[in-house]
KOLTORBA-440007 format. One line per field, with one value per residue (C-alpha): z, x, y; residue in one letter. Coordinates in nm, 2 decimals, decimal comma, always signed. Each point is the difference from the previous one (the first is absolute). Layout:
KOLTORBA-440007
Z: Z | ... $
X: X | ... $
Y: Y | ... $
aa: A | ... $
This chain:
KOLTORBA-440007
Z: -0,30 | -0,24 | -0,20 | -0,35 | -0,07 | +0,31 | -0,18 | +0,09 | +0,41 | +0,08 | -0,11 | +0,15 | +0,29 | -0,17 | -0,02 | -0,31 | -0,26 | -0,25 | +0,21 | -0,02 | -0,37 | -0,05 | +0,21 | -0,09 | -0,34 | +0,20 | +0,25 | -0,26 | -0,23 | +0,31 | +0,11 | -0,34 | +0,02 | +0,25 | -0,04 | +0,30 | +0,11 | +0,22 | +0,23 | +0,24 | +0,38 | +0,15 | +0,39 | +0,06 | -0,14 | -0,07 | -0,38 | -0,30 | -0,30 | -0,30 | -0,30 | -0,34 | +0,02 | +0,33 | -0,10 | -0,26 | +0,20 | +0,24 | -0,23 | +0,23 | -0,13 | -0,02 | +0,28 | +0,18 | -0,02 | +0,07 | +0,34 | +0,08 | +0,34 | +0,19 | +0,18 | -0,34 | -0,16 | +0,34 | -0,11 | -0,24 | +0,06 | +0,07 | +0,32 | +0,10 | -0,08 | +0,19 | +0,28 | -0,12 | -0,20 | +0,34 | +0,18 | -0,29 | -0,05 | +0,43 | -0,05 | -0,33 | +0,23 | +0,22 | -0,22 | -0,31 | -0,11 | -0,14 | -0,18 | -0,07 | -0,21 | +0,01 | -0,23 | -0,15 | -0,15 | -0,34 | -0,21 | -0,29 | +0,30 | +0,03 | +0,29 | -0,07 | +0,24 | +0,06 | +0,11 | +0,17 | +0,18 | +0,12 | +0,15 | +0,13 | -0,21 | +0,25 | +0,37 | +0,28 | +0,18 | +0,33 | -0,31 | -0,05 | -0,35 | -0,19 | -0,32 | -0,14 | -0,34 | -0,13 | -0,28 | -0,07 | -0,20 | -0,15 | +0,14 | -0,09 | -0,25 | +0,24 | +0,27 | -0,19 | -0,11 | +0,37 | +0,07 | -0,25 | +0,09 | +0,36 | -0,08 | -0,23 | +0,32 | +0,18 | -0,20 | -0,07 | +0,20 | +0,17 | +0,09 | -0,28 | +0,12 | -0,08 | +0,25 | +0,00 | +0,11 | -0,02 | -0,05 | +0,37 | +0,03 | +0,17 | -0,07 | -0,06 | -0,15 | -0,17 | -0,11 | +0,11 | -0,06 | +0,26 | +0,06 | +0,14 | +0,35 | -0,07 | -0,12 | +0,21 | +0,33 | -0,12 | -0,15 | -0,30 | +0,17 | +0,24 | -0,23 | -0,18 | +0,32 | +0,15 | -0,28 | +0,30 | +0,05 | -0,31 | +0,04 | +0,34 | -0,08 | -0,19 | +0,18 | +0,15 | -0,23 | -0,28 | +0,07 | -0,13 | -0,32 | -0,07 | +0,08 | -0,24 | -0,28 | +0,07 | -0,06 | -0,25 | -0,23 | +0,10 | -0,15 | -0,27 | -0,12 | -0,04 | +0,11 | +0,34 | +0,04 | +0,40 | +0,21 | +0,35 | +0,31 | +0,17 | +0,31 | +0,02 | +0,21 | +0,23 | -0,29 | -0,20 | -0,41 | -0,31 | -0,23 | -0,34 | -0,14 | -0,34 | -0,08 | -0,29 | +0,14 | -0,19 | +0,12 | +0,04 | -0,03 | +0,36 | +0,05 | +0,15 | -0,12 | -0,05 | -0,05 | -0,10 | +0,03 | +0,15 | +0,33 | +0,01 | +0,22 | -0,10 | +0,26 | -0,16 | -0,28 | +0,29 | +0,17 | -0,34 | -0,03 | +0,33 | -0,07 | -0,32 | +0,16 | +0,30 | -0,28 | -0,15 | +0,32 | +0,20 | -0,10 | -0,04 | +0,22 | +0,32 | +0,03 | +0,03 | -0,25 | -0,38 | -0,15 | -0,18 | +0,34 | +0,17 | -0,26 | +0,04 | +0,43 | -0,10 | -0,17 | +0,21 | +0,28 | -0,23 | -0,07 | +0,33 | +0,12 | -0,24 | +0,12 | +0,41 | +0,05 | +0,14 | +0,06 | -0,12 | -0,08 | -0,22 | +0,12 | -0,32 | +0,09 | -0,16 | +0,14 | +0,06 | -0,26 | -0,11 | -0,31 | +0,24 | +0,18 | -0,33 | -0,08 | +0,30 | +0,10 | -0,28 | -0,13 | +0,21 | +0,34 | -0,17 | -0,04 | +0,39 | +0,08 | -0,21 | +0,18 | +0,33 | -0,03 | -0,17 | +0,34 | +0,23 | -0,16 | +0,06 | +0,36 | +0,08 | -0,24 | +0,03 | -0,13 | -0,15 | -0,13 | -0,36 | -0,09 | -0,33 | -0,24 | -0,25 | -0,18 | +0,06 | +0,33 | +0,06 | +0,19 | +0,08 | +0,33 | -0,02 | +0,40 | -0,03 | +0,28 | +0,08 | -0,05 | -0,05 | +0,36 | +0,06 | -0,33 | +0,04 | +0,37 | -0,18 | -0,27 | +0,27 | +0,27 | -0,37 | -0,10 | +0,39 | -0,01 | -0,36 | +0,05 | +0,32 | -0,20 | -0,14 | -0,30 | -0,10 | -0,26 | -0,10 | +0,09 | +0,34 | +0,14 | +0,05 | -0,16 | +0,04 | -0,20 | +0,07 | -0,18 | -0,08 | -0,01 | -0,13 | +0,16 | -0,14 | +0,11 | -0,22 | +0,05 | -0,27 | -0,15 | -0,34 | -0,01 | -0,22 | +0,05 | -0,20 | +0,23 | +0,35 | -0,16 | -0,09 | +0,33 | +0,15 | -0,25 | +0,10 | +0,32 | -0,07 | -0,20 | +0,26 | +0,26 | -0,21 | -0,07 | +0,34 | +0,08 | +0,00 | +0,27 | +0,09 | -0,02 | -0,18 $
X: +3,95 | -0,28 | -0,13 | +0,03 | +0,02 | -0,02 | +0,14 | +0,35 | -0,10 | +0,21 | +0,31 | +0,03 | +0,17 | +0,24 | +0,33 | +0,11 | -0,20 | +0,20 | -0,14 | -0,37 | -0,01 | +0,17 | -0,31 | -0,29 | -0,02 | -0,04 | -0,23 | -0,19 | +0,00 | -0,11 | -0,24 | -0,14 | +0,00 | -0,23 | -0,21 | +0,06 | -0,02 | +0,19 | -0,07 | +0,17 | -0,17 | +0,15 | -0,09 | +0,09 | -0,36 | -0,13 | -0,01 | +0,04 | +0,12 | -0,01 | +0,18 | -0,20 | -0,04 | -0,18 | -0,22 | -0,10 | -0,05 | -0,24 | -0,14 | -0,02 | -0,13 | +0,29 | -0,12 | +0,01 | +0,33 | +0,14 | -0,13 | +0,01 | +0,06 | +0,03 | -0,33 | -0,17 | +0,14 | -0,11 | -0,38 | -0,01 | +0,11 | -0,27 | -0,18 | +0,06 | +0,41 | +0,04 | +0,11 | +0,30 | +0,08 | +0,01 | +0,17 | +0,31 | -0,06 | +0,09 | +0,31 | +0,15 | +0,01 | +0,29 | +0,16 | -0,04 | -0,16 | -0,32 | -0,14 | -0,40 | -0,30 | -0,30 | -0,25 | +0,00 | -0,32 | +0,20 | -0,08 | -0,19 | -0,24 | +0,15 | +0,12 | +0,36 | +0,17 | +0,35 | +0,35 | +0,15 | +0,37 | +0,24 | +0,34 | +0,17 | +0,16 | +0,13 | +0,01 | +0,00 | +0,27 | -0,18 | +0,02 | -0,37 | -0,12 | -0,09 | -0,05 | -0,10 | -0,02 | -0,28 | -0,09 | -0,35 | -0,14 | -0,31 | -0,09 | -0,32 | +0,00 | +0,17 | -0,23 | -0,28 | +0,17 | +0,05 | -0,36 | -0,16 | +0,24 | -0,08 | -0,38 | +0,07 | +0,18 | -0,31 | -0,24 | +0,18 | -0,12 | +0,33 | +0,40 | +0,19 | +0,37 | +0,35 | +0,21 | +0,35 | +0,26 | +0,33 | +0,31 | +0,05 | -0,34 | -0,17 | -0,35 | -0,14 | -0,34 | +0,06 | -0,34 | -0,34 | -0,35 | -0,22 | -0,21 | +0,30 | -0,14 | -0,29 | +0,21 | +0,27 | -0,12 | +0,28 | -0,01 | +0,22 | +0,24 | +0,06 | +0,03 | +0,29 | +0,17 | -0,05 | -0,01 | -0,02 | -0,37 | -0,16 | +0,21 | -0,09 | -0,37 | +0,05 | -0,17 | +0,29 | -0,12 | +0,05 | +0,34 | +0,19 | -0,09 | -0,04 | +0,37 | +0,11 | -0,24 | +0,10 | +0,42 | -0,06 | -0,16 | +0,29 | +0,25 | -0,17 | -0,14 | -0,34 | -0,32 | -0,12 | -0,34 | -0,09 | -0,30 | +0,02 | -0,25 | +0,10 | -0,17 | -0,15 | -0,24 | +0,01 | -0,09 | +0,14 | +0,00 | +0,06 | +0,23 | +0,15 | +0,33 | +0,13 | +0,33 | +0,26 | +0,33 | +0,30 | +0,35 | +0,18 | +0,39 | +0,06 | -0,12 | -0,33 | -0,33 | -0,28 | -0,36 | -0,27 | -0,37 | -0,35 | -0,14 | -0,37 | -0,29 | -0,11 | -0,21 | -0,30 | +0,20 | +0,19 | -0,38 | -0,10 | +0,25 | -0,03 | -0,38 | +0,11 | +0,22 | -0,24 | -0,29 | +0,24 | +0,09 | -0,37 | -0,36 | -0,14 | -0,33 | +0,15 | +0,40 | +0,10 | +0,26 | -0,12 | +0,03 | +0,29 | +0,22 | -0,14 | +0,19 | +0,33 | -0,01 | -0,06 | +0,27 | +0,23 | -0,12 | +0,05 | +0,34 | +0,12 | -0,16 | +0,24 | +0,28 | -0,09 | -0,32 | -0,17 | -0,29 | -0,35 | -0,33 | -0,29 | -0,37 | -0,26 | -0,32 | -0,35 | -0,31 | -0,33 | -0,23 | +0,10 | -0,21 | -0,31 | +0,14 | +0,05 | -0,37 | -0,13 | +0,14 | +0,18 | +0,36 | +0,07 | -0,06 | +0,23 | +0,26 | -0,05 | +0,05 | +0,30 | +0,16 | -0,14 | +0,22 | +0,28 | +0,03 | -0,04 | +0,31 | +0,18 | -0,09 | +0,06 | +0,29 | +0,37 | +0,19 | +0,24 | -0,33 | -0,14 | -0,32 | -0,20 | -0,31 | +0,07 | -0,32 | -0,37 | -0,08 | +0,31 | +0,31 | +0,32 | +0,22 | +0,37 | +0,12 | +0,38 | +0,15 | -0,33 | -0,07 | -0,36 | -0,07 | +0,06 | -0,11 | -0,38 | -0,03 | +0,03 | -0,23 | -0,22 | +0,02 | -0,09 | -0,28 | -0,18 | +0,06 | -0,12 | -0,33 | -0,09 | +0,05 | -0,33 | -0,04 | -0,24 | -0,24 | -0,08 | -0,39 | +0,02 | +0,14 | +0,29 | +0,11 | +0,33 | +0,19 | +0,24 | +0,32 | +0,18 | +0,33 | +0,26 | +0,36 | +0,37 | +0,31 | +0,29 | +0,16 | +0,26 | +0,28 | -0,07 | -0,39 | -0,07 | -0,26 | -0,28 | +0,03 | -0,02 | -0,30 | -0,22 | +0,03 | -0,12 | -0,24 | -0,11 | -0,04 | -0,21 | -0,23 | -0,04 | -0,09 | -0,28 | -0,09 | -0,04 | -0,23 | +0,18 | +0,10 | +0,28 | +0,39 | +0,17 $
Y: +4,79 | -0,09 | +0,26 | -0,08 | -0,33 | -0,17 | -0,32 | +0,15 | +0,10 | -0,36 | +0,12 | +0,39 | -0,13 | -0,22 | +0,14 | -0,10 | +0,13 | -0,23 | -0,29 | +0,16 | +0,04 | -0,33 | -0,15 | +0,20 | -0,19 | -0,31 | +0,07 | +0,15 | -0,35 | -0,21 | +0,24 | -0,03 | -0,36 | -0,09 | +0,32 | +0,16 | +0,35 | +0,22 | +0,26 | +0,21 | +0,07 | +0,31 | -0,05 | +0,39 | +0,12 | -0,37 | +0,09 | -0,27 | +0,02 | -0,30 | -0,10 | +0,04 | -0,43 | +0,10 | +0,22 | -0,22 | -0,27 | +0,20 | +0,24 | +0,28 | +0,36 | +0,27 | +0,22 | -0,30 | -0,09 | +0,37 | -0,05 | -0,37 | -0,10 | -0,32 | +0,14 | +0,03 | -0,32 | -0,18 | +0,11 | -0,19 | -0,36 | -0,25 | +0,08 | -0,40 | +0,07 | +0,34 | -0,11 | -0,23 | +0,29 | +0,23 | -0,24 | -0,02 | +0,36 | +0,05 | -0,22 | +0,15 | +0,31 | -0,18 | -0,26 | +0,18 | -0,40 | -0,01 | -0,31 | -0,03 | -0,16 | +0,19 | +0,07 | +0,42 | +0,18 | +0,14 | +0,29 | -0,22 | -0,07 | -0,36 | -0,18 | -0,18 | -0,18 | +0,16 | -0,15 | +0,29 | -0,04 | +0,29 | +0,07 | +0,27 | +0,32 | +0,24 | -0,02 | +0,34 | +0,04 | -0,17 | -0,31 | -0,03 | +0,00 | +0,31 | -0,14 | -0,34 | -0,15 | -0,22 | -0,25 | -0,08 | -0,31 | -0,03 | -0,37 | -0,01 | -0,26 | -0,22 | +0,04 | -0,03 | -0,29 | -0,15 | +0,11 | -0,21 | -0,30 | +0,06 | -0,02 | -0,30 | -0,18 | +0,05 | -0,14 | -0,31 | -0,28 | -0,08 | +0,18 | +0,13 | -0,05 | +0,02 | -0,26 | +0,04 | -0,33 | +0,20 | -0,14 | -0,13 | -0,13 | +0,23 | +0,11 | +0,30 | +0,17 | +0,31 | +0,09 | -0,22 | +0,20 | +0,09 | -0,34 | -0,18 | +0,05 | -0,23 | -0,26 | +0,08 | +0,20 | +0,24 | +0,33 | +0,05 | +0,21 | -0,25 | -0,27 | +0,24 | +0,04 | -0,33 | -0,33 | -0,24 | +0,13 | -0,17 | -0,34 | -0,02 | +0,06 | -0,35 | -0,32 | -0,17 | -0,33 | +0,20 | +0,20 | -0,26 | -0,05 | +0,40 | +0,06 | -0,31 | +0,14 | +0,34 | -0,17 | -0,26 | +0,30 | +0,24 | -0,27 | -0,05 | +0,32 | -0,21 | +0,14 | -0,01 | -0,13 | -0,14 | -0,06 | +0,04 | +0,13 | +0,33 | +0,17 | +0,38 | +0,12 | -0,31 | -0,28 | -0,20 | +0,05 | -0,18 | +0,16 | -0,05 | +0,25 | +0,01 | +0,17 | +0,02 | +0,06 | +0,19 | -0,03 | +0,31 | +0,13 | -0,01 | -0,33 | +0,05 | -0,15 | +0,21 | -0,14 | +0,21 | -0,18 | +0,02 | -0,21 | -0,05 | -0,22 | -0,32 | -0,10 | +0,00 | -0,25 | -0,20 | -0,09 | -0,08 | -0,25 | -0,14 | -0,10 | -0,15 | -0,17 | -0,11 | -0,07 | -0,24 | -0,20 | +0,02 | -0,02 | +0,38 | -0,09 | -0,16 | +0,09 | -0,30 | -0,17 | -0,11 | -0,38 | +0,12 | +0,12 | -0,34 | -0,19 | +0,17 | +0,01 | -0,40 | -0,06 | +0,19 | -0,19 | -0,32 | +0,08 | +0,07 | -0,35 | -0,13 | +0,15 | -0,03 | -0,21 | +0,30 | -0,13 | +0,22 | -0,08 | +0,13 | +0,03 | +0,07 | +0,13 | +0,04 | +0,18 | -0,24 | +0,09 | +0,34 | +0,01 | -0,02 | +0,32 | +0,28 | -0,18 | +0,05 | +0,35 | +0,12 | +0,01 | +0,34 | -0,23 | -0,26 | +0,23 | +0,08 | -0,35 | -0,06 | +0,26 | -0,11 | -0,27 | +0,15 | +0,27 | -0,36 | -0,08 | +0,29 | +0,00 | -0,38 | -0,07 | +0,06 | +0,24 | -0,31 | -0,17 | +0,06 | +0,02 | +0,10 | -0,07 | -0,22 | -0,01 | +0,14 | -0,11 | -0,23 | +0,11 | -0,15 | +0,05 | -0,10 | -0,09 | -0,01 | -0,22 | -0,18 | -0,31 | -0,17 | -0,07 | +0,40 | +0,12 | -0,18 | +0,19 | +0,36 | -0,12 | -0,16 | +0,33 | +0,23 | -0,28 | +0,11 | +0,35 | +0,07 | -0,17 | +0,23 | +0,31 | +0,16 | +0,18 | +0,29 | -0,13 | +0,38 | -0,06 | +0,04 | -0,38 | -0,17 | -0,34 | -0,27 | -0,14 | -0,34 | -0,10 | -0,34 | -0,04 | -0,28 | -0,05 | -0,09 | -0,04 | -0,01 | -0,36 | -0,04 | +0,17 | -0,07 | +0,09 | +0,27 | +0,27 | -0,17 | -0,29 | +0,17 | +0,24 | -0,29 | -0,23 | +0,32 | +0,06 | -0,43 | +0,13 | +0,25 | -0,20 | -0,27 | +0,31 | +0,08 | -0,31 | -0,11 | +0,28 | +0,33 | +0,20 | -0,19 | -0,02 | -0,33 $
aa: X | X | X | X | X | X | X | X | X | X | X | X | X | X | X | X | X | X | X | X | X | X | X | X | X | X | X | X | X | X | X | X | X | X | X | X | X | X | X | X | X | X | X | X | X | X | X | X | X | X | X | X | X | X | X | X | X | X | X | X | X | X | X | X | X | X | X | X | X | X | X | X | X | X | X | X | X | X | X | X | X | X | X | X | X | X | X | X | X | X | X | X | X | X | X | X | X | X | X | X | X | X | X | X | X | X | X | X | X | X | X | X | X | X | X | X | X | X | X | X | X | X | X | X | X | X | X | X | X | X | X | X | X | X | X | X | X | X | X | X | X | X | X | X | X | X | X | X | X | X | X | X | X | X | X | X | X | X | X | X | X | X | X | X | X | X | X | X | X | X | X | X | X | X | X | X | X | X | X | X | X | X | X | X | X | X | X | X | X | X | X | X | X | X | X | X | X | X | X | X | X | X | X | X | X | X | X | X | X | X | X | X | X | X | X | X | X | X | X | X | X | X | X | X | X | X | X | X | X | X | X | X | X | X | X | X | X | X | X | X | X | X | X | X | X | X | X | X | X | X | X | X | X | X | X | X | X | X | X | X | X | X | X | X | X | X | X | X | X | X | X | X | X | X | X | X | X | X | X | X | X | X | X | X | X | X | X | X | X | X | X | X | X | X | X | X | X | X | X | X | X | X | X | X | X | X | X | X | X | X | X | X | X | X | X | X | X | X | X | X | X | X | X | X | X | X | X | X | X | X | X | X | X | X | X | X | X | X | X | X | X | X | X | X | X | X | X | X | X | X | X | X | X | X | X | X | X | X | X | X | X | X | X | X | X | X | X | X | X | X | X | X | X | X | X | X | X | X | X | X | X | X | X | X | X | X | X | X | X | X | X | X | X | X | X | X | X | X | X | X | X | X | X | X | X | X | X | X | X | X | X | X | X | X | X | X | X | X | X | X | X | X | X | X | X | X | X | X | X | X | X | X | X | X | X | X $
């Protein structure tokens, strides 16, 4: 039994007291190695007893100890960790195994977080335990350490992670922080059991190239850096992962790395990139994208004869309307028109501004004949439609418009853009309003 030094309580039952001294040496060593404390838990009277590292570790006043019971030691762990510790507590009773975390109010009037694992010393006869055998760690620094990481996970903008590709191929998460579900619309603990549910998340478009980045970074050890769109919550995302992978002994990859949004970055980019193509006040396409859909259509007359044309357009007399009304009812009428377009025009046909008041439609696979009946049906319906002058009327405004087809292979884009510029000019000068 324990009574003096209760460092020696795990050997009174051994046999061989040759074997006991031969072992006490070590168990003392390796119990001095990781700081640990042992204490004996008589379930007779419920009484504990502790090693002098114990009683270190806990700081407990002398009187205290001499009539320390589990009843009394269960007073003092952490109100929010008495429970777990009943629970173990009720089962060490039959198995004899008790293995706990909790959080103990310590003589020094500090709260450390304890480590605190038994087994079973002597049995009854009936074979249930009578006495069990603890060690106790002080873990505080560690979970002090996990708490602050744990904070630190939650107030970066994206999932910490730690992916796993073993040696087979298959995938695993060991660790993800909490805000995988809103990337994911997985908890972390099901992303641990389950890998599948992030990679299904992926947008089938973008499943592909995520599993090839994910490989081509396992065989080379290089960092893993993808963009991709994932669903949560019922929408789609843009998101961006960064990882650096390490190969390990058995073969496996492990990467460890951070996922975060870039919506907000990905919109960004995609009105750049519109801004470069169209004209910022009416949507539709800029000079500079005209050009290029020309010469596309150019080339592939070459190639085909695909026939196409190109109607240029000019508003009657626009000066006359900013002076009149003001540039904020010019504005309204250039986009007038640029929503006529949209509603008349087909999905195949082109149009943009090219300039001020000018536009320019490219009509692949029409010719003039077909091309000058869109500009004509546009020409009537954009001089019906009334604009509000801001004072209280309403005013019109006409258009003229100048048709060409492309004719021969070896015209260039200059060419084709000044006969329909000719055009133009002889709509105008025949009196405006009117489609050449």
């Amino acid at each position: 039994m324990m009574r003096d030094d209760p460092r020696f309580v795990a050997h009174e039952s051994v046999a061989d007291e040759s074997v006991a001294d031969e072992w006490t040496p070590l168990l003392e060593a390796m119990l001095s190695m990781i700081g640990a404390g042992m204490w004996e838990w008589r379930l007779s009277d419920g009484h504990i007893t502790g090693d002098d590292r114990l009683k270190a570790m806990l700081a407990l006043p002398d009187d205290e100890w001499e009539t320390l019971t589990i009843e009394s030691w269960a007073r003092r762990i952490h109100p929010e960790d008495r429970a777990l510790f009943e629970q173990e507590w009720q089962r060490a009773q039959h198995s004899g195994a008790f293995d706990a975390t909790y959080r103990m109010h310590c003589g020094d009037s500090h709260w450390r977080w304890l480590h605190d694992r038994s087994c079973t010393l002597d049995k009854d006869p009936d074979g249930t335990p009578s006495r069990l055998l603890g060690i106790v760690e002080d873990v505080t620094e560690r979970q002090e350490e996990q708490r602050r990481w744990r904070h630190l996970a939650k107030s970066v903008p994206g999932i910490i992670y730690t992916f796993v590709l073993d040696a087979k191929g298959r995938p695993s998460f060991p660790y993800t922080s909490s805000r995988v579900k809103e990337f994911y619309g997985a908890t972390p603990e099901q992303v641990r059991e389950d890998a599948d549910l992030v990679f299904n998340a992926i947008h089938p478009d973008d499943r592909l190239s995520v599993q090839e980045s994910i490989q081509r970074s396992a065989a080379t050890l290089e960092d893993w850096h993808c963009e991709y769109r994932a669903r949560a919550a019922g929408s789609w995302h843009w998101v961006e992962g960064r990882a650096t992978p390490e190969r390990e002994p058995d073969g496996s990859t492990v990467w460890h790395g951070l996922i975060y949004l870039i919506d907000e970055r990905k919109a960004m980019e995609e009105r750049l990139r519109r801004l470069s193509l169209t004209d910022e006040l009416t949507g539709l396409y800029n000079r500079r994208h005209l050009v290029a859909r020309m010469e596309e259509e150019i080339a592939r007359y070459a190639r085909h004869g695909t026939p196409f044309s190109v109607v240029m357009i000019d508003l009657d007399h626009f000066k006359l309307v900013n002076d009149s009304h003001g540039h904020a009812a010019g504005d309204a009428v250039l986009q007038g028109l640029a929503v006529l377009f949209n509603e008349r025009l087909r999905d195949s046909d082109v149009a943009g501004r090219s300039g001020g008041e000018e536009f320019l439609l490219l009509l692949p696979g029409t010719d003039e004949d077909g091309a000058r009946a869109i500009a004509e049906t546009l020409r009537k319906a954009f001089s019906q439609m009334r604009f509000d002058d801001g004072k209280g009327s309403t005013f019109t405004v006409t258009l003229s418009a100048g048709v060409a087809e492309m004719r021969h292979r070896k015209e260039r884009l200059q060419h084709l853009w000044a006969r329909a510029d000719g055009a133009l000019y002889l709509a105008k000068a025949q009196g405006r309003n009117q489609v050449w």
